[in-house]
C-alpha positions, 0 to 999 in steps of 0.5 A: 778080379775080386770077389768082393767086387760082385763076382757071381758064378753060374747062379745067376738070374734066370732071366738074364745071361750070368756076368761070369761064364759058368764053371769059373771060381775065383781061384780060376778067374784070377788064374787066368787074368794074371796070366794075361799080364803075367805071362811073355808079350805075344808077337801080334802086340809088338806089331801092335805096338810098333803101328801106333808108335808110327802114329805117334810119330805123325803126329809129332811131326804135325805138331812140328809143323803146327808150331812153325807155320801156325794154328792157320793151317787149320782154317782159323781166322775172324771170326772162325776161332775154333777149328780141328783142336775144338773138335779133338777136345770135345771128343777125346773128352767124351769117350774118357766118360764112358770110364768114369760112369762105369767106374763111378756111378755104376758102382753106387748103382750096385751094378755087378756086370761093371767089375769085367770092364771098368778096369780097361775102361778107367785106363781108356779115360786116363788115355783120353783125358791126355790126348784131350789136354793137348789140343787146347794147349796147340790151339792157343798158338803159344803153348810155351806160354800156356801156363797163363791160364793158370791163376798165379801170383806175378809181378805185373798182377795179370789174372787169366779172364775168368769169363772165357771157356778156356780157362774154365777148361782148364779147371775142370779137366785138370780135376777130372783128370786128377780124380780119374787118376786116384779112382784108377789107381786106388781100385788097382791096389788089390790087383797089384798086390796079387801079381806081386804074389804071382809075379816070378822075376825079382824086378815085377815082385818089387814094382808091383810091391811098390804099387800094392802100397803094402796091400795084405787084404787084412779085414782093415785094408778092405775097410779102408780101400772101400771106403775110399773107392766109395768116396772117390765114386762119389767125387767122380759122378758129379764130374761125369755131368759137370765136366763136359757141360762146362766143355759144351759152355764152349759153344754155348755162352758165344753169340755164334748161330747154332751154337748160343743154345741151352739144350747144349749142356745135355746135350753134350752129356749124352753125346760123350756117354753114347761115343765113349760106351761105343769105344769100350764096346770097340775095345771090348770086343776085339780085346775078349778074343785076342786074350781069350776072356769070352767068359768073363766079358760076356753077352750080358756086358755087351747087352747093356752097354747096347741098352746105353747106347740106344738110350744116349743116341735117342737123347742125342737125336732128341738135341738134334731135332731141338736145334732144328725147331728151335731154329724154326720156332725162333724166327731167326733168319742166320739160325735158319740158315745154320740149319738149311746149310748143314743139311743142304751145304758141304756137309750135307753127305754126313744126313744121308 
């Protein structure tokens, strides 16, 4: 952790918990971060790791399956063109937002509490980000041709149609993702440089030497880092919004009842921050425990990351209660049954 990153000790507000425990320095919060990644692996995290390798092994076997059968295992057919993949990309999307504001417009904020959190956080959108990306690749039905989405000189003067929400996907999440990546990386270059210091083995001095970029913590490289965090802050906050309305632009611009709605870029919006600060919570908490961080991911960070969910949840249910009267209000005999069959068809368990 950096001390130019708004560390604060035990002088904190009396009205609200500290962001550190007391009793921590600098000296000792680096102390006990870097020994987290510095010292050997724990048991519980190879078993850890062998599990969710077995789970990457089901899902290569689904998409094995996938691509010698076809996307109609899903249920796809006329006029139901969107299915399983539809609903992985709007979600895996959502939860890599709760990074970027973290990162991002907390930052500009000035928000303190953010520096415990925004690390893992930022790595979490990188992860949600790549598992995104899969499911419009699979659910084209060809993704060995996927690369036609991509506007690219060629012989036959074939353009990918500008006016379908896939392609505008592919824009704004191969810019997210980009964006997502150099904010990540670039606020990890002074924590590399310190385990590059710490760090005892030959072969971790040279790796992290190599990801420090050279990093001494001279006055002009924190000049230069925060000028480029800044900038990359500012880069990433219009993304936060942008990207998952153009993700909702998916829905909204088809003729299909319950889904042709302008409350849906907003919609959406809140939708992802509310589900992704939920997964940082979900990771947060077991993560403070099992390595012992207690005092630096405290009742403060868990607090307001409580106060955004409420917030995000009550614009979501607000956006559920529009659907529901503008189905209403519309005079629309198939919006209504949009309506009555979600609340009273097969899906009807998901309202009680």
């Amino acid at each position: 952790m950096k001390a130019s990153e708004g560390f604060q000790t035990s002088a904190a507000k009396p009205s609200q918990p500290p962001v550190v425990a007391p009793g921590h320095s600098p000296g000792s919060v680096t102390d006990q971060i870097t020994a987290v990644v510095l010292s050997q692996t724990p048991r519980w995290w190879w078993v850890a790791f062998g599990f969710s390798f077995l789970l990457v092994m089901v899902l290569l076997r689904a998409l094995t399956k996938l691509l010698f059968e076809g996307t109609g295992i899903w249920g796809l057919n006329i006029p139901v063109g969107w299915g399983f993949a539809i609903v992985n990309f709007v979600w895996w999307i959502g939860i890599g937002h709760a990074g970027t504001l973290i990162s991002a417009i907390l930052l500009l904020l000035r928000q303190e509490w953010r520096t415990s959190i925004n690390r893992f956080a930022e790595a979490m959108t990188l992860f949600a980000v790549a598992c995104a990306g899969i499911f419009p690749l699979i659910h084209v039905g060809r993704p060995w041709l996927a690369y036609w989405l991509l506007p690219y000189p060629n012989t036959m003067d074939l353009w990918p149609q500008f006016r379908s929400p896939l392609v505008w996907d592919v824009f704004a999440v191969s810019t997210y993702a980009t964006v997502s990546l150099l904010f990540w990386y670039v606020g990890l270059i002074p924590d590399m440089a310190t385990l590059r210091d710490r760090a005892q083995g030959q072969f971790a001095k040279i790796a992290y030497g190599f990801l420090s970029m050279g990093w001494r913590g001279s006055a002009t490289h924190w000049h230069n880092y925060e000028t480029a965090y800044l900038l990359l802050a500012g880069l990433a906050t219009p993304l936060v919004v942008s990207v998952h309305t153009v993700v909702s632009f998916d829905f909204a611009v088809g003729q299909l009842p319950g889904w042709h709605a302008t409350i849906f870029p907003p919609y959406f919006v809140a939708g992802a921050i509310f589900a992704g600060f939920a997964m940082v919570i979900t990771l947060a908490v077991p993560l403070r425990s099992v390595f012992g961080l207690k005092d630096f991911i405290t009742t403060r960070h868990l607090q307001n990351m409580g106060k955004i969910l409420l917030a995000t949840g009550l614009i979501v249910a607000y956006g559920y209660l529009v659907e529901i009267f503008m189905a209403w209000y519309s005079g629309n005999w198939f919006e209504q049954f949009m309506i009555l069959n979600r609340i009273q068809g097969p899906y009807q368990k998901q309202w009680m």
